[in-house]
C-alpha positions in Angstrom: 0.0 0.0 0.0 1.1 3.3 -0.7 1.0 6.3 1.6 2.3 9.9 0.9 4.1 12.2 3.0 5.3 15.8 2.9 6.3 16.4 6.1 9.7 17.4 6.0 8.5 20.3 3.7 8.9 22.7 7.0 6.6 24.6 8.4 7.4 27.0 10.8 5.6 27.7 13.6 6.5 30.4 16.6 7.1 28.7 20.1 3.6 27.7 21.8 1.8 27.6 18.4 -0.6 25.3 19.3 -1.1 22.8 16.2 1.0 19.4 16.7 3.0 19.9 13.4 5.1 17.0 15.1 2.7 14.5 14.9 3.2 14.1 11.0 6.8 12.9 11.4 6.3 10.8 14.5 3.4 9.0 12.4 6.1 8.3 9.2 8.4 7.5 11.9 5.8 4.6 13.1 4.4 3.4 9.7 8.0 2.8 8.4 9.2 0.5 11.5 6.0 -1.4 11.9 4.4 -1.4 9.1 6.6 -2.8 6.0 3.6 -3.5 3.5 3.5 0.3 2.8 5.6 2.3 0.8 6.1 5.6 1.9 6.3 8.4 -1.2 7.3 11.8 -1.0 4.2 13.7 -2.0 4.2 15.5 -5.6 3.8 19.3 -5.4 0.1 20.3 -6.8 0.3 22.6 -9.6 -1.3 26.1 -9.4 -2.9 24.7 -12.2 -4.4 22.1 -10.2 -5.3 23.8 -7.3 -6.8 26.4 -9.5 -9.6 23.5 -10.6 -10.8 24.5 -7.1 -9.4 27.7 -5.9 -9.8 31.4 -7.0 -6.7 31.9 -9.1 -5.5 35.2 -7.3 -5.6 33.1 -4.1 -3.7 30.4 -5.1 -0.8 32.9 -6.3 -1.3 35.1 -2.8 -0.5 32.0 -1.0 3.0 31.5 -3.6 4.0 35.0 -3.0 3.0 35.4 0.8 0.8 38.3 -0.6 -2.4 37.2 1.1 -3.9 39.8 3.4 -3.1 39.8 7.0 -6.8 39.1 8.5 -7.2 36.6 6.1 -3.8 34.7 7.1 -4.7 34.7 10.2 -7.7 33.2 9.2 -5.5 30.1 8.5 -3.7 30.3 12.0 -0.6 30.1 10.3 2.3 32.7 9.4 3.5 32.9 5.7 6.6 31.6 4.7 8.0 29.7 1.6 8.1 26.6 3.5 4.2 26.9 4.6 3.3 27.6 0.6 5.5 24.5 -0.2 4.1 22.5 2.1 0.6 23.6 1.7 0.8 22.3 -2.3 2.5 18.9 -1.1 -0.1 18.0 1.7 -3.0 18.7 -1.6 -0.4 16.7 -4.2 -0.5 14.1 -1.5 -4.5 13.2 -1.9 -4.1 13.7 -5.3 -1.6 10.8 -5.6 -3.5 8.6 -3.5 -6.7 9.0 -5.6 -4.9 8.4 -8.7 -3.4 5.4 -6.9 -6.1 4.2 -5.3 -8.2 4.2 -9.1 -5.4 3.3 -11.4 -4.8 6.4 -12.9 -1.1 6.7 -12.8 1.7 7.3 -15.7 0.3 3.6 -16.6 -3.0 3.6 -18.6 -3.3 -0.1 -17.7 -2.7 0.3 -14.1 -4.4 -1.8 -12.1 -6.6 -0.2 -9.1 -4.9 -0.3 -5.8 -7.9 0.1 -4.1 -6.9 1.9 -1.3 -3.8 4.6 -0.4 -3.3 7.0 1.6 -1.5 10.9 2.5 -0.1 11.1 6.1 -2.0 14.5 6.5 -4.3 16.4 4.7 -8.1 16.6 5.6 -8.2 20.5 5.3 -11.6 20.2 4.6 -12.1 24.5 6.0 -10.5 26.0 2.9 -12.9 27.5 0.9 -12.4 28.5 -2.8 -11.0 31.8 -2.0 -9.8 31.8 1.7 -8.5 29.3 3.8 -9.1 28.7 7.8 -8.3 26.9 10.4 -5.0 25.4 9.6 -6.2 24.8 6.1 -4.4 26.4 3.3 -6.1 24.7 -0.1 -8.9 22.0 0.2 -7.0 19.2 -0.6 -9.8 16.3 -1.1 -12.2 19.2 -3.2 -8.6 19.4 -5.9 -7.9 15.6 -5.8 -12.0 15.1 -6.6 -11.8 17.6 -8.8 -8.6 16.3 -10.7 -9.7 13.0 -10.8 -12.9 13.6 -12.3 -10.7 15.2 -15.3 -8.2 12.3 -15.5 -11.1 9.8 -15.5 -12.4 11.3 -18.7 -8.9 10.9 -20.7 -9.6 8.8 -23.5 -6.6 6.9 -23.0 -7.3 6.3 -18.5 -8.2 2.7 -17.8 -11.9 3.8 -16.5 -12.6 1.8 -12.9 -15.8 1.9 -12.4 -17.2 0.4 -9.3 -20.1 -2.7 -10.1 -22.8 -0.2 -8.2 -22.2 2.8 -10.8 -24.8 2.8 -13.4 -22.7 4.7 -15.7 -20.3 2.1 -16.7 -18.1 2.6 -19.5 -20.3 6.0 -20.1 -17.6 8.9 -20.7 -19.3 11.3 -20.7 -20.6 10.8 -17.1 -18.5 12.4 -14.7 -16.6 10.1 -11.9 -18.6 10.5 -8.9 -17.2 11.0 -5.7 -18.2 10.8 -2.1 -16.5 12.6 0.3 -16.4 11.2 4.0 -15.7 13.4 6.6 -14.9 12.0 10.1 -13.0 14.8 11.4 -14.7 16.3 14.5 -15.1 19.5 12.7 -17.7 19.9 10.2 -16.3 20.0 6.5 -17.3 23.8 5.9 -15.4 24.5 3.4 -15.5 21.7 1.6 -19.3 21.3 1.7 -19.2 25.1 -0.1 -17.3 24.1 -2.9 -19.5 21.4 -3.9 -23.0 22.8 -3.0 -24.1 23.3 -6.0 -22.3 20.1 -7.6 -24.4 16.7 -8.1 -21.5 15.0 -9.3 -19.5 15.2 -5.8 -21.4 14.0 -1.9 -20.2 15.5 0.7 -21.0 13.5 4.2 -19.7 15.4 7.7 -20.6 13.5 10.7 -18.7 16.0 13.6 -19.5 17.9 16.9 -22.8 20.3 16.5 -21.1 22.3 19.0 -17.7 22.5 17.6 -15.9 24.5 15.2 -16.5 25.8 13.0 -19.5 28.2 14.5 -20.6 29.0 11.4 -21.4 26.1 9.4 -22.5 25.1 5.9 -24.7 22.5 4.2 -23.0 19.0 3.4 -25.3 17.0 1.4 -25.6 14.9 4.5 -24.7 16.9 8.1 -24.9 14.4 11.4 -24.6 16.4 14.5 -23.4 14.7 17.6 -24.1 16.2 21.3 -20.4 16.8 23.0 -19.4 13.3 25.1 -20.8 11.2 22.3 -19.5 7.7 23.1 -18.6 4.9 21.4 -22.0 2.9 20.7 -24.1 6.4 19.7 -21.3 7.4 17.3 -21.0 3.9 15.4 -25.2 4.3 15.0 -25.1 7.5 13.7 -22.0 6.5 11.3 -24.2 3.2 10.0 -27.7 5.6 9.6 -25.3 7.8 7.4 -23.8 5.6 5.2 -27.2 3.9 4.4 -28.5 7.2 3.8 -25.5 7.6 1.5 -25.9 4.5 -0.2 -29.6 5.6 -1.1 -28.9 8.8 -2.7 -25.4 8.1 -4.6 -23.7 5.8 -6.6 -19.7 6.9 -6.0 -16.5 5.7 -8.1 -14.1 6.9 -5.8 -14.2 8.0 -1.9 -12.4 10.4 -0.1 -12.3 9.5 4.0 -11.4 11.9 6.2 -10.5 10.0 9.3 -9.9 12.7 11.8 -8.1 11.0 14.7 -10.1 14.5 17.0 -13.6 12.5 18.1 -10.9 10.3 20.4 -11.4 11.0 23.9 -8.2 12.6 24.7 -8.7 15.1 22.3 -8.2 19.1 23.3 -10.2 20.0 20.8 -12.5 17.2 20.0 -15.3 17.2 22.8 -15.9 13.5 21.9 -15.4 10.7 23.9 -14.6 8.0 21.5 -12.1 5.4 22.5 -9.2 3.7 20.4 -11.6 0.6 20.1 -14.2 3.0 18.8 -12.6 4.5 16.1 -10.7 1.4 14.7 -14.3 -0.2 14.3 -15.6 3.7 12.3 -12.2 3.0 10.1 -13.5 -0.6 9.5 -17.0 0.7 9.0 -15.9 2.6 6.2 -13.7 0.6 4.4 -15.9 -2.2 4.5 -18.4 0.1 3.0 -16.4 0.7 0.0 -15.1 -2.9 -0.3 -18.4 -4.0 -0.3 -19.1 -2.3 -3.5 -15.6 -2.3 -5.0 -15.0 1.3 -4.5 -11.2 2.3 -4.4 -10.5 4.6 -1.6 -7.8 7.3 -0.8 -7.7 8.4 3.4 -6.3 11.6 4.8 -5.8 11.9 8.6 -7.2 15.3 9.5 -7.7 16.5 12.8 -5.8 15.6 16.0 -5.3 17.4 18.8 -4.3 15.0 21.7 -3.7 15.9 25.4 -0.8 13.7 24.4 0.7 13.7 21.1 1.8 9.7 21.3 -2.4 9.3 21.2 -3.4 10.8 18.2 -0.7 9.0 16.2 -1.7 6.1 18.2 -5.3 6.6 16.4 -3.4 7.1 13.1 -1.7 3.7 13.2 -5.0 2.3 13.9 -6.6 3.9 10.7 -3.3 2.5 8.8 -3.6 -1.1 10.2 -7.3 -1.3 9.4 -6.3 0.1 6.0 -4.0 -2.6 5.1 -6.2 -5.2 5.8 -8.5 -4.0 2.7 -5.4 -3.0 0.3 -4.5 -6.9 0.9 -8.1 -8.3 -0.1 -7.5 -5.5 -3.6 -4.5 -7.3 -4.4 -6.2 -10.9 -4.1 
C-alpha cells in the first residue's frame, strides 16, 4: 500500500503555536518500523494549475507569493513563509496521488486499481475557494475530486468503475465521488465548494457544537451532542452511510479519518475510545469494499492531550487500511 508524506516540507511555527506539526513525522516515523507493507512516497507538489480546478486563481498565487492579506492569514492560524506555501501544495499533491493510486490512474493507462492509499496528513476540509481557515491552506480532497474527475475522462485512462455505478463505460458521465468526513469539525469548506455540484457528496458527521461556528450545508450533516461515546457514534455512522448509499452511486471516496472525536482530544469534545474509532475506520472501508469502490484516506484533525495518542489513532486507521489493500491485491 502506498501512503504519501510531505512532512519534511517545513513549516514553521512560533514557540507555543498550538497545532502538533510534530505528529506528521512521528506517524512516518511509526508506519515505516512497523508497518513494512506500505511504501512511503514523498508527495508530488500540486500545480497552481491544479489547485486552481478549485481555488480562485488570485488566491492560489497570494499563498506563492506570501501576498495574502493579514486578517485573512490569520484566518489560516498560520504565518507565511515559503516553507508553509510548499508544504501547503504537497499535503494537496499528496490526496491527489492517493486517488490516482487508489483508481489506477497513474503514468500507466493499464494500471491496475490499488484500491486503497493514503497521504499522512491532509483533511483541510475548512478552505474554501477563495480563503483558507483553520490550519487549512487549499482544500486538498475538493482538488484531488476535482482532478480526478478530469483524469477519469482521458480517453486513454483505464476507466474503474465500481459494479454499483450505473454509468459504466459511459464517458461522458462524470466520476462521482463521495467525500467522508470524520474529522470532529464539520467540513465547511468543503461542503461550499461542492453545494451546487451533483457529481461530488459530501458527508460530515462532527460535533454540533464544535468549530466551526458558522457552518455550511454537506449534502448529509450528522450532528453529535459533545461526550458522544462509542456505541451512539457507530449508529449515527451506520444511519449515514445507508442514507449515502440511497442517494449516490460513488467511483471513488475520499475518508477523512480525523483521529479529533478520540477521547483525549483538546479539541474534539468527543469521547470515542481507540476501540471505537478502529471499528468507524473498519465501517468505512468495509463500506467501499463491499461495492468495489477504491478509496484514498487523509488523517485530519488531532489534537491529543498527548501527542503519542493521536498518532496512536493514526496507526490504527493505517492497520485497518492494510487489511483492505490486501483483499484488492487478491
Amino acid at each position: 500500500m502506498q501512503a504519501f508524506y510531505a512532512d519534511h516540507f517545513v513549516l514553521p511555527l512560533p514557540a507555543g503555536h498550538r497545532f502538533p506539526m510534530a505528529k506528521y513525522q512521528l506517524l512516518r516515523d511509526r508506519v515505516a518500523s512497523e508497518l513494512p507493507e506500505i511504501e512511503l512516497v514523498q508527495a508530488p507538489a500540486a500545480s497552481a494549475g491544479e489547485l486552481a480546478l478549485v481555488h480562485h486563481p488570485a488566491y492560489v498565487e497570494a499563498i506563492a507569493l506570501g501576498t495574502l492579506a493579514a486578517p485573512a492569514q490569520r484566518e489560516i492560524g498560520f504565518p507565511w513563509s515559503p516553507g508553509m506555501a510548499e508544504r501547503a501544495r504537497r499535503s494537496a499533491g499528496a490526496t491527489v496521488a492517493a486517488a490516482r493510486v487508489a483508481l489506477g490512474l497513474g503514468a500507466d493507462a493499464g494500471a491496475r486499481p490499488a484500491g486503497v492509499a493514503a497521504n499522512l496528513a491532509g483533511g483541510t476540509h475548512h478552505a474554501y475557494a477563495d480563503k483558507g481557515g483553520g490550519f487549512c491552506v487549499f482544500n486538498d480532497a475538493a482538488v484531488a475530486a476535482r482532478l480526478m474527475q478530469a483524469e477519469y475522462a482521458r480517453p486513454h485512462a483505464r476507466h474503474f468503475v465500481s459494479s454499483s455505478n450505473t454509468g459504466r463505460g459511459d464517458l461522458r458521465s462524470p466520476l462521482q465521488v463521495a467525500v467522508i468526513d470524520l474529522d470532529v469539525h464539520q467540513g465547511n469548506g468543503t461542503a461550499s465548494i461542492f453545494s451546487a455540484d451533483p457529481s461530488v457528496f459530501t458527508l460530515s458527521l462532527h460535533g454540533a457544537k464544535n468549530f466551526p461556528f458558522r457552518k455550511e450545508a454537506s449534502d448529509l450533516d450528522v450532528e453529535l451532542p459533545d461526550g458522544c461515546t462509542d456505541v451512539a457514534y457507530l449508529h449515527a455512522l451506520e444511519l449515514a452511510l445507508d442514507e449515502l448509499d440511497r442517494r449516490f452511486e460513488p467511483g471513488l471516496v475520499l475518508f477523512l479519518a480525523g483521529a479529533d472525536p478520540f477521547e483525549g482530544d483538546r479539541l474534539g469534545r468527543l469521547s470515542l475510545s481507540y476501540d471505537g474509532l478502529q471499528a468507524r475506520d473498519r465501517r468505512v472501508f468495509d463500506w467501499a469494499w463491499q461495492r468495489r469502490i477504491p478509496l484514498a484516506f487523509s488523517m485530519a484533525g488531532g489534537y491529543g492531550v498527548k501527542i503519542e495518542e493521536t498518532v496512536q489513532v493514526q496507526m490504527n486507521t493505517y492497520q485497518v487500511a492494510l487489511e483492505y489493500w490486501r483483499r484488492w491485491q487478491r
